[in-house]
C-alpha positions as CSV (number, residue, x, y, z in Angstrom):
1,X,2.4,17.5,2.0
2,X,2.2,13.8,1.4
3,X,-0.2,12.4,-0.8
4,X,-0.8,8.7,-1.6
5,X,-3.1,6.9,-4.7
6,X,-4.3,3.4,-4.1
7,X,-4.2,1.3,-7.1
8,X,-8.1,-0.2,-7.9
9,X,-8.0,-4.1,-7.3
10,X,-11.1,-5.7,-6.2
11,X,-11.2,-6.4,-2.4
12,X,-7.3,-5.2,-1.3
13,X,-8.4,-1.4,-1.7
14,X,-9.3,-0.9,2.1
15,X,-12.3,1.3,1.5
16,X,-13.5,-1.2,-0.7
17,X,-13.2,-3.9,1.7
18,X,-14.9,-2.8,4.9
19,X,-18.5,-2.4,2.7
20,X,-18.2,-5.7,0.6
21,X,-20.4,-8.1,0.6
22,X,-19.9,-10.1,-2.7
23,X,-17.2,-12.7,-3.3
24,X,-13.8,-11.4,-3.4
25,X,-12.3,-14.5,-5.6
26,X,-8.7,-14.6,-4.7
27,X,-6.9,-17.4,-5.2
28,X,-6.1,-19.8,-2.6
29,X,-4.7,-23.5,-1.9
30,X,-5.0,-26.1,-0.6
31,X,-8.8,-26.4,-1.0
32,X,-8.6,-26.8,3.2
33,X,-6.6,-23.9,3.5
34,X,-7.6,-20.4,3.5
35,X,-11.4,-20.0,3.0
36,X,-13.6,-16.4,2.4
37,X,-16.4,-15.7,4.7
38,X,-19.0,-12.8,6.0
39,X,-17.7,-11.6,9.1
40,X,-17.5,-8.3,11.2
41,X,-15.0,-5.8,11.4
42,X,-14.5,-4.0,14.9
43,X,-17.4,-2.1,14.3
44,X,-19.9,-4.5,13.6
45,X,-19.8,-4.0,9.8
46,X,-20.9,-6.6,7.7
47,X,-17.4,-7.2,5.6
48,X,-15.8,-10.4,3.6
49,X,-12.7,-11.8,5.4
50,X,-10.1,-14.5,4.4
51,X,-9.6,-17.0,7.5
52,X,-7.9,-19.7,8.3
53,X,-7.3,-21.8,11.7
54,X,-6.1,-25.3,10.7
55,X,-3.9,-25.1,14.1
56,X,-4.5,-29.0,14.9
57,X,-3.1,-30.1,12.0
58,X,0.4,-30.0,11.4
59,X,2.7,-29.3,8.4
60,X,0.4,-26.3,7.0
61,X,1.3,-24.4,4.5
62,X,-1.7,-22.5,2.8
63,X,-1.4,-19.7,0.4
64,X,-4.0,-17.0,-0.6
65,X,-3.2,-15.0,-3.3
66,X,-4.7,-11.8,-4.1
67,X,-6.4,-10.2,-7.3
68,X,-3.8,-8.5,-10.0
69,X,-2.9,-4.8,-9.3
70,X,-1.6,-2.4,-11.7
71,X,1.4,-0.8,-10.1
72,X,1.0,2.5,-12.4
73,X,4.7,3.1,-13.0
74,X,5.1,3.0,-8.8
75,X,8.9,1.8,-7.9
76,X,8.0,1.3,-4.2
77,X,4.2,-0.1,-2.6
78,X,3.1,0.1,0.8
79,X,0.6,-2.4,2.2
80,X,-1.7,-1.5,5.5
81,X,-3.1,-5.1,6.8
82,X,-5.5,-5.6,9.7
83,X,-5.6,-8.7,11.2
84,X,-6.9,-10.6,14.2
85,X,-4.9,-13.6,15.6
86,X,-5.6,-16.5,18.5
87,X,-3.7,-16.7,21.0
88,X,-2.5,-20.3,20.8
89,X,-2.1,-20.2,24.6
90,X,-6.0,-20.4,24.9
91,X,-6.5,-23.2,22.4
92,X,-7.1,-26.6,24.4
93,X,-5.3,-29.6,23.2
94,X,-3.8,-27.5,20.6
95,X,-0.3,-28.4,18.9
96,X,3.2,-27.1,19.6
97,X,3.4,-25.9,16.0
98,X,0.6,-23.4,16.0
99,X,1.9,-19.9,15.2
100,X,0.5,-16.8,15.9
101,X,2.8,-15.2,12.4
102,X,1.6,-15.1,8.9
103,X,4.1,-14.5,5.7
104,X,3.5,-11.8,3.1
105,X,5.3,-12.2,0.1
106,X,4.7,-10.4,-3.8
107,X,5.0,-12.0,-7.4
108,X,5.6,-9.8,-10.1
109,X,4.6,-10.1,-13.4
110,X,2.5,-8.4,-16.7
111,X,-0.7,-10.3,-16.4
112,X,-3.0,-11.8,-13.3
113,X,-2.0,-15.2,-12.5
114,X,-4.6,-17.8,-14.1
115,X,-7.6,-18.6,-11.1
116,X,-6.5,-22.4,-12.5
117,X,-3.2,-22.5,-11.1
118,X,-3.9,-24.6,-7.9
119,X,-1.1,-27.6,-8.1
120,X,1.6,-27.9,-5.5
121,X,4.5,-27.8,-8.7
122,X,3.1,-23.9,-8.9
123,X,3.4,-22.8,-5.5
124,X,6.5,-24.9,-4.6
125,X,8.6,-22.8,-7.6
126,X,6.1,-19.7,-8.1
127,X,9.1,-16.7,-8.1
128,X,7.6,-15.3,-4.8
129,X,9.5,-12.6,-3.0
130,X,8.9,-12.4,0.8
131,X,8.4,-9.1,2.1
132,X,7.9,-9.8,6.0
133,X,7.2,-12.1,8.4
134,X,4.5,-10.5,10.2
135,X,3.6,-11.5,13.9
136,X,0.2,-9.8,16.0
137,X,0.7,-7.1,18.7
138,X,-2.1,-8.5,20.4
139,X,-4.3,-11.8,20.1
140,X,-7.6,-12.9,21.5
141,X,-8.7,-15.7,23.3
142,X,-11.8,-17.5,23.9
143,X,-13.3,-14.9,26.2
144,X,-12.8,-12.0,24.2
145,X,-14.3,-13.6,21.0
146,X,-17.6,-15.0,23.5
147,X,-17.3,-11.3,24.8
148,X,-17.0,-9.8,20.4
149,X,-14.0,-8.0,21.4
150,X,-11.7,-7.6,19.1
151,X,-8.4,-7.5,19.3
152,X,-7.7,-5.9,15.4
153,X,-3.9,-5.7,14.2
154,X,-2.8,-3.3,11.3
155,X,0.4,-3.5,10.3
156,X,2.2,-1.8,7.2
157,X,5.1,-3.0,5.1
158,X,6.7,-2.0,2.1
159,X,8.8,-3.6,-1.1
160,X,10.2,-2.6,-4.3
161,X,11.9,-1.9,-6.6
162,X,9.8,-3.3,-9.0
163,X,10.6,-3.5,-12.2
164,X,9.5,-6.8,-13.5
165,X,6.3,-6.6,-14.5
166,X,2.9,-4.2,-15.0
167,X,2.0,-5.3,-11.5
168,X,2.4,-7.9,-9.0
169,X,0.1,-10.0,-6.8
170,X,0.2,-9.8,-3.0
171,X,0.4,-13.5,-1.3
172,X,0.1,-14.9,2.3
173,X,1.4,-17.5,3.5
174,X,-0.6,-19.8,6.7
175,X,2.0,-22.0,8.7
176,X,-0.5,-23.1,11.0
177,X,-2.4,-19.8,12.9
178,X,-6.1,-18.9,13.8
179,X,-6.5,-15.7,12.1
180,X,-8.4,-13.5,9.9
181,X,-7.2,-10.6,7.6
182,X,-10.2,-7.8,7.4
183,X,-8.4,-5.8,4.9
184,X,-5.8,-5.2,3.1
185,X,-5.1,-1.4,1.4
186,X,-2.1,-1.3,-1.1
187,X,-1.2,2.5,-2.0
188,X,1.9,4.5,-3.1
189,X,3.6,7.7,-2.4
190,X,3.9,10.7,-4.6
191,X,4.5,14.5,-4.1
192,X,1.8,16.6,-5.5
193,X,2.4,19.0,-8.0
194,X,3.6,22.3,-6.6
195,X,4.5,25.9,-7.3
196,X,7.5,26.9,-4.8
197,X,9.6,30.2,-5.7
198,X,7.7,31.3,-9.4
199,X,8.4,27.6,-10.4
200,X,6.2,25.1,-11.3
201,X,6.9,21.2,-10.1
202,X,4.7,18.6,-11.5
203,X,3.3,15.5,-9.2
204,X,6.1,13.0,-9.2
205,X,6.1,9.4,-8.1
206,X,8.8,8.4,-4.6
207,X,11.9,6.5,-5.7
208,X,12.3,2.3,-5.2
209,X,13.8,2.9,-2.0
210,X,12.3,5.1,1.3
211,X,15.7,7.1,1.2
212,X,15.5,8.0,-2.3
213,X,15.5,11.2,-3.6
214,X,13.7,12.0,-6.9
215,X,14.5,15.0,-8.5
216,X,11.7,17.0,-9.9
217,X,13.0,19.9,-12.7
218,X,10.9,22.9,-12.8
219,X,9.4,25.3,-15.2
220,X,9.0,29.0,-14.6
221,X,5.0,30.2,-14.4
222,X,3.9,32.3,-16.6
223,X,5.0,35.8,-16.7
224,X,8.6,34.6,-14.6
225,X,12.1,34.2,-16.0
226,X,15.2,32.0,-15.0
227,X,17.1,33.4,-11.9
228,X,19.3,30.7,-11.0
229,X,19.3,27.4,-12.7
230,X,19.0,24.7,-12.8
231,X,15.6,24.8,-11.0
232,X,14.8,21.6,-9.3
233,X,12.9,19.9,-6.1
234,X,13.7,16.8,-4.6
235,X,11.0,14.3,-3.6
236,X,12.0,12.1,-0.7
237,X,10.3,8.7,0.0
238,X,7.7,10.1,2.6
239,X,6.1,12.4,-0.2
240,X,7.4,15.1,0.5
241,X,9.4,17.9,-1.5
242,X,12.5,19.3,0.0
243,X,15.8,20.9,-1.3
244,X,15.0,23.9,-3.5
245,X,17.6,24.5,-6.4
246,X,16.9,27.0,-8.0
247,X,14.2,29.9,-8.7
248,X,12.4,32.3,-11.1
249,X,11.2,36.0,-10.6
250,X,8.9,37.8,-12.4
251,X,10.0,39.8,-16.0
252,X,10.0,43.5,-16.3
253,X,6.7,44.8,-16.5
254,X,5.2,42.0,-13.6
255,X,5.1,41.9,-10.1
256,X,4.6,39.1,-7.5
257,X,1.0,38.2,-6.4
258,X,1.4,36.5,-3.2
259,X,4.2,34.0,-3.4
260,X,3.4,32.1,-6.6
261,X,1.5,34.7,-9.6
262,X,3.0,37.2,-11.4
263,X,0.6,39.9,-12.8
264,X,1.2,43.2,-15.1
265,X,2.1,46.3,-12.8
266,X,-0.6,48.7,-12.3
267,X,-0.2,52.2,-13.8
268,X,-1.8,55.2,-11.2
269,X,-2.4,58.6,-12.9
270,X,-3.1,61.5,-11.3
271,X,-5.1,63.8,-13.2
């Protein structure tokens, strides 16, 4: 079983998101660039969306930077975006350096970037590392937006180690598309605790990589003794425990209840 946590960071939780109404106040630049809205999401939901669609002006380069979020001792974050893009094919007149791409890139550090920082000097030197350059499976045109159909991307990336810093911003970069990002949910993997073989495992975090293995060491439960030691799981990068090492049985005087409970044997007398 895979379980996931998504670290609370106003407007990137996707959840969150698709019901906001209120300003989400990330950070963005130029002041032409990137600009928050009320829009819909495929379902006609009232939501806040970041768009941009500077495509007849050339040389773009606009960044939106999102709230701070807390990694919580996480080595490796995933990122689910959705995402509508123009096709630039339908856009009269329009110039041979519209895109139909975005950049996503992270900055890590202890403390949320100041909502001041808006001069070129920051963002041409800011330490960003790029994740992915991310391009739409499908676009929409003129008709389908007369028409409301959306065409909605979601896409999901991941990037670590990190070890930098408390937490990290998310950033996107704008070279010159029409689009809009609906959400944006940033979560981790973990395996959750587990009792496997009269051992007990406790929840443990994925490694930096997605082919790392963690290794978990277990505890006999109550009532069980040391078979075979050392007594370990592994957790792989999907979540998920594999490779038992190890076991406990129960002590004299206890026998298994089910797979995972030792109780006191029961004494019959026959009178």
């Amino acid at each position: 079983m895979t379980k996931t946590e998504t670290p609370k960071v106003k407007g990137v939780d996707k959840r969150e998101e698709e019901t906001a109404t209120a300003e989400l106040g990330w950070i963005s630049f130029p002041a032409n660039g990137w600009e928050e809205v009320s829009g819909y999401d495929e379902n006609l939901n009232t939501i806040r969306t970041y768009q941009v669609c500077n495509v007849f002006e050339p040389s773009q380069n606009n960044w939106l930077l999102t709230t701070y979020v807390d990694r919580r001792a996480a080595l490796r974050i995933y990122v689910e975006i959705r995402f509508t893009v123009r096709d630039c094919a339908s856009i009269p007149s329009v110039l041979g350096s519209c895109k139909e791409t975005f950049n996503l890139y992270y900055l890590e550090t202890d403390r949320a970037v100041s909502e001041g920082i808006r001069g070129v000097e920051y963002w041409a030197n800011a330490p960003f590392l790029k994740v992915d350059t991310i391009a739409a499976d499908e676009s929409f045109s003129q008709v389908d937006f007369g028409g409301r159909l959306m065409k909605v991307n979601t896409e999901v990336r991941s990037f670590g180690p990190l070890s930098k810093g408390k937490g990290f911003h998310l950033a996107f970069q704008d070279l010159g598309a029409c689009m809009s990002l609906l959400a944006v949910r940033v979560f981790y993997k973990k395996c959750p605790s587990i009792v496997q073989n009269f051992a007990y495992f406790p929840e443990t975090l994925t490694g930096a990589e997605s082919t790392s293995l963690v290794i978990a060491r277990g505890s006999c439960i109550p009532n069980a003794e040391e078979v075979d030691v050392p007594i370990k799981l592994y957790c792989n990068g999907d979540g998920e425990w594999m490779v038992p090492i190890g076991s406990c049985s129960c002590k004299a005087g206890y026998e298994p209840d089910g797979d995972n409970l030792c109780r006191g044997e029961s004494l019959f007398l026959f009178l």
